[in-house]
N, C-alpha and C positions, 0 to 999 in steps of 0.2 A: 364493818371490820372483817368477816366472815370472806367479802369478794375481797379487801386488800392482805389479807393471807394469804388467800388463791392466788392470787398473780403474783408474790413476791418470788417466790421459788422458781416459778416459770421465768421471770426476767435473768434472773441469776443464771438458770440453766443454757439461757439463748445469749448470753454473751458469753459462757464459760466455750460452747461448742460453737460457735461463728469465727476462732481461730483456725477450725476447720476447712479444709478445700474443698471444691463441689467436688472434686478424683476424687477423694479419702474421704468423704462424708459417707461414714457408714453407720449413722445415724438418725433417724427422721423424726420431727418431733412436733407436734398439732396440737392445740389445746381452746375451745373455743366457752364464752358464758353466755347465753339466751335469758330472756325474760319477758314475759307478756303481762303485760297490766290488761289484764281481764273486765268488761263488764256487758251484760246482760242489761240493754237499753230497755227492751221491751218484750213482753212473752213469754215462753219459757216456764221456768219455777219460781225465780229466785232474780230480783234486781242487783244481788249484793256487788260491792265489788272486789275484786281481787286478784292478787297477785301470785304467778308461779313462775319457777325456772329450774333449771339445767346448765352443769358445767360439765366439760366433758376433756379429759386427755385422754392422748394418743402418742403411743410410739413405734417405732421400725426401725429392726436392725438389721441391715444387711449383712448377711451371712458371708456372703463372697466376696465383702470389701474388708471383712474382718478378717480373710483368709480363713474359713472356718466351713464353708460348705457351699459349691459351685449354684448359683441360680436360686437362691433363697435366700428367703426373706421372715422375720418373726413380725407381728402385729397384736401388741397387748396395747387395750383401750379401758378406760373407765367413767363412771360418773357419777353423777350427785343427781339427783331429782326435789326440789320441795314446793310445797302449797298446797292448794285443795284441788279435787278434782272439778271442775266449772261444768266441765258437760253432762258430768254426773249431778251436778249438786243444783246447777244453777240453770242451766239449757236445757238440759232432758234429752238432747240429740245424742243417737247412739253412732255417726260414723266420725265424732271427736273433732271440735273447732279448733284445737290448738294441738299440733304435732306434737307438741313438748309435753303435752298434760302424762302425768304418771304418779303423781302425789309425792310420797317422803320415803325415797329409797338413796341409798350409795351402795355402788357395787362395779366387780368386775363384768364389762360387757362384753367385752370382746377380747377373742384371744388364739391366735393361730398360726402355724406356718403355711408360708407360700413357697412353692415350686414349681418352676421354668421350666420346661425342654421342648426345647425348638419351637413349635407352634402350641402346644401345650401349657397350659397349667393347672393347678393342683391345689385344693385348700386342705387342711384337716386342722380342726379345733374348733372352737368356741364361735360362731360365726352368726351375724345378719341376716336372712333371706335377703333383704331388701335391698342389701347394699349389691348385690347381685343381680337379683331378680327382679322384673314385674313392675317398674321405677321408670317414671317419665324424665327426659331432662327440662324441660319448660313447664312441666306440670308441679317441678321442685322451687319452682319460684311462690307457690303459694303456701297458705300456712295450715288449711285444713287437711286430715289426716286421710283420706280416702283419695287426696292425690298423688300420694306416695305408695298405696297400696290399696288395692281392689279391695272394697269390703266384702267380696265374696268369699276372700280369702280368711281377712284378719278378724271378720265377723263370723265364722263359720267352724272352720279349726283350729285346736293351736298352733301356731306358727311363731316362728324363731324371729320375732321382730321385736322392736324398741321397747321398754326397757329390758326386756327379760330374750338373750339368746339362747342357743341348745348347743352340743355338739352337733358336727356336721363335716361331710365330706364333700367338696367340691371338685368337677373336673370341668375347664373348658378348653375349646378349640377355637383357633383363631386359623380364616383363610379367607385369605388375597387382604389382608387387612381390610375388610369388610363386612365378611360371616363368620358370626360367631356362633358356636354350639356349645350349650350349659346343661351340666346335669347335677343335680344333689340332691345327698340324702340326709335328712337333718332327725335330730330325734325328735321324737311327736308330740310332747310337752314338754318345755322349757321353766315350768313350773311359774312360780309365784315370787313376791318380795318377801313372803311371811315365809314361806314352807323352806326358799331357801336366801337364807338374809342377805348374804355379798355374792350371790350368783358363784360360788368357789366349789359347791356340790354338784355336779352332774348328777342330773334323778335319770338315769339312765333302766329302763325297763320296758319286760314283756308287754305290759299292760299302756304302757303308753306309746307303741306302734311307732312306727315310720315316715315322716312326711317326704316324697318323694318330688319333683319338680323337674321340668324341661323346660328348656328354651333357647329357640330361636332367634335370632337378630342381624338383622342388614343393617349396619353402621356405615351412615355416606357423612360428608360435609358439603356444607354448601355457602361458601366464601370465608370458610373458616368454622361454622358453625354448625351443632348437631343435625341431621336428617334419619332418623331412626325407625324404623319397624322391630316389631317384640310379638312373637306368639308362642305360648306358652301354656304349658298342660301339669297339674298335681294331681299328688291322689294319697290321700292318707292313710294307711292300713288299721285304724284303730277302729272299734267299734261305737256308732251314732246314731242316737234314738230317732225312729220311724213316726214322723209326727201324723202319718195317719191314724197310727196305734200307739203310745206313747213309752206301752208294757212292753213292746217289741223293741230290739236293738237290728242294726244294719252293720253289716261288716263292709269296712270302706266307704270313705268319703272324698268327691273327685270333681275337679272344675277345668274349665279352658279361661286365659284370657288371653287379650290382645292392648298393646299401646303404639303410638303413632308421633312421633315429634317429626314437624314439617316445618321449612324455614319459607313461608309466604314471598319476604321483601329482606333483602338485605343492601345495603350500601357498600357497593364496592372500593369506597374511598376509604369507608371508614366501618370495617366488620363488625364495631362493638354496637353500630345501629344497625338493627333488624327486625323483623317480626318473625315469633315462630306462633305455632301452631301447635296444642296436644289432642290428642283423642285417648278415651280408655274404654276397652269392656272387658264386663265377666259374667259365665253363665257357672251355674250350679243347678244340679238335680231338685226338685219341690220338693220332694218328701223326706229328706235330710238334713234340709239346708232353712236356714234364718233367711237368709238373703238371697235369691235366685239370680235374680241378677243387676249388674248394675251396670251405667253410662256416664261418661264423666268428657271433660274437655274445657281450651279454654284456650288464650291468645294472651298471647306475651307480648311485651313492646319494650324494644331494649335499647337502651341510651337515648333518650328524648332528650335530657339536659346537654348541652356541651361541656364535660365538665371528664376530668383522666379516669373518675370509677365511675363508669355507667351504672345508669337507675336503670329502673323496671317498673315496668306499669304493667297488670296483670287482672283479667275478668274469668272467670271460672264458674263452672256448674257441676254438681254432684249428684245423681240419682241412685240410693236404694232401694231397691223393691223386695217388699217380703212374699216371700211363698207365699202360693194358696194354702197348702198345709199349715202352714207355721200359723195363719192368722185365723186360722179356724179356733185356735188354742185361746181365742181372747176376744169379744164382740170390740173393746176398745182399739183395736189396731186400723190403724189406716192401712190403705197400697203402698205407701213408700215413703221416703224419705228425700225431700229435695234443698239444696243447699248451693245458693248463689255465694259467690267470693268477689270483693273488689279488693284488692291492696295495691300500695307502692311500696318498691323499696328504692332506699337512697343512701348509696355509697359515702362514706368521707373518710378523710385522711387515706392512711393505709389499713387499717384493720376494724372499720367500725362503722356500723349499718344500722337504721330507723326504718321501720315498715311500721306504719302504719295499714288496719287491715279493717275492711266490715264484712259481717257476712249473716245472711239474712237464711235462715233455715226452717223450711214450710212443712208441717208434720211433724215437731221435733220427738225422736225418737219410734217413729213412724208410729203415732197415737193421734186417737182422733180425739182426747181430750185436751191437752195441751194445746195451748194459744202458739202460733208461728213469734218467732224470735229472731229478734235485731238485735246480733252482737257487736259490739266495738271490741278492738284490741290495738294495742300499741308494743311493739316490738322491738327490743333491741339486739344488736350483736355484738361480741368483741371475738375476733379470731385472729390467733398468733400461730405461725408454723415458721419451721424453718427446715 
């Protein structure tokens, strides 16, 4: 009952504004619902099984089609989260099997204006890192969470990622339509669901320092499809405990990464069949940091079926490794955390996609007591824009 409320408003909205022309559409509108039917086959904590998801709208309004303000654009997003957490409760893996996991929140996530000039643009508001930053394109076809962001990062400081965003300024530069240069400064806690309930509070303070970020990016295609490089450097200015002395604090916390989407094979007849390619790393300092570093990557395979929405068939590996410091703190800790991926996903109709996914995770939560763990999941999509 709870999904056929959700979508009743949104149908209504997408035939009231579809009288609109693509010229005068100065309005943009996204709304998509996920679901993973979770279970914990073997290992781990917890056999149980169960279910979590995520809805999420989006809207944009063009500022300059509204006659209201040259080169801009607004971006207010929201969403719903519910279930349990499975990696917490039932895995024990600390870099998260399901993207979506974030347990029982609704709130505003996102919220900002965008501004154009000439090769420029410009964020300020309520904003994503991720959607920005540090993000593979073929490493987005899978479902665990450390391929969307370096756990060096999302493990280590607060960072303005899913569920919970921060304010933040963005500025990039775009040249020859190819290099890109990224710079932002996001606030350094984005806080909590509890502390602050519909994300409407900026906790904006001294004490919770600055996350800063750079990046590089050579965006090629190649027969229509992504060819990327990403190298990238943060540094947080908030103060974080010295795990060689644990009485001691460090002022500033600071990584590099790098990502790599490579198109291997493409079919010139037909560009929806491909292969690509991901690589991911990041390093952080031992004596600060959870996680020092990590390696990731994996191989996409896109349109194997003949069929108008290409599938994807998708193999992936994930490695965390914990500091030397860090694991001095616990004789139970293993070296790291490693996390194989196999999924498909499989397009049908126009807005509605099944991935099924398994992923087998060795160390789970980089402990050497925990049994290694065989996840199944089952995935759905529904995504509506116009």
């Amino acid at each position: 009952m709870r999904f056929i409320l959700f979508l009743l408003p949104i149908f209504f909205l997408l035939n009231t504004l579809s009288a609109q022309s693509e010229k005068e559409k100065w309005i943009g509108f996204e709304t998509s619902v996920t679901g993973d039917f979770y279970k914990t086959l073997d290992g781990g904590i917890s056999n149980e099984y169960v279910y979590i998801g995520m809805e999420d709208v989006g809207f944009t309004f063009d500022l300059e089609k509204m006659g209201l303000w040259p080169g801009a654009e607004v971006f207010i997003q929201g969403l719903n989260t519910h279930g349990r957490l499975p990696s917490e409760e039932l895995t024990g893996d600390m870099q998260v099997v399901s993207n979506i996991e974030s347990g029982i929140y609704t709130g505003v996530y996102q919220y900002y204006i965008s501004q154009s000039i000439g090769n420029w643009n410009f964020i300020l508001g309520q904003h994503d890192l991720n959607s920005e930053f540090v993000g593979t394109e073929y490493g987005g076809t899978f479902v665990n969470s450390s391929f969307g962001i370096s756990p060096t990062i999302s493990l280590n400081v607060p960072v303005s990622i899913y569920p919970m965003a921060s304010l933040a300024f963005v500025a990039k530069y775009e040249l020859k339509k190819k290099y890109n240069f990224k710079l932002g400064v996001y606030d350094g806690d984005p806080g909590d669901p509890e502390s602050n309930r519909y994300n409407l509070q900026p906790n904006i303070s001294d004490q919770d320092g600055a996350l800063i970020i750079s990046e590089f990016e050579r965006s090629l295609e190649f027969n229509g499809n992504p060819d990327k490089i990403k190298i990238g450097a943060y540094y947080h200015t908030n103060k974080f405990t010295d795990y060689r002395d644990t009485l001691k604090k460090v002022n500033g916390n600071y990584g590099l990464y790098s990502t790599i989407d490579f198109v291997l094979w493409s079919n010139f007849a037909k560009p929806d069949r491909y292969i690509g390619l991901f690589a991911q790393g990041g390093i952080a300092p031992l004596h600060i940091n959870k996680v020092n570093y990590y390696v990731g990557g994996g191989v996409h395979f896109n349109g194997i079926l003949e069929t108008d929405k290409p599938d994807a068939l998708g193999l992936a590996f994930a490695y965390a490794n914990l500091s030397r410091d860090y694991k001095k703190l616990n004789s139970d800790y293993a070296q790291g955390e490693l996390i194989f991926e196999l999924t498909y996903k499989l397009r049908f109709l126009d807005h509605y996609c099944v991935q099924p996914n398994i992923q087998y995770v060795i160390n789970p939560g980089a402990s050497a007591t925990l049994e290694d763990a065989l996840v199944a999941l089952m995935r759905f999509n529904i995504y509506l824009n116009y």
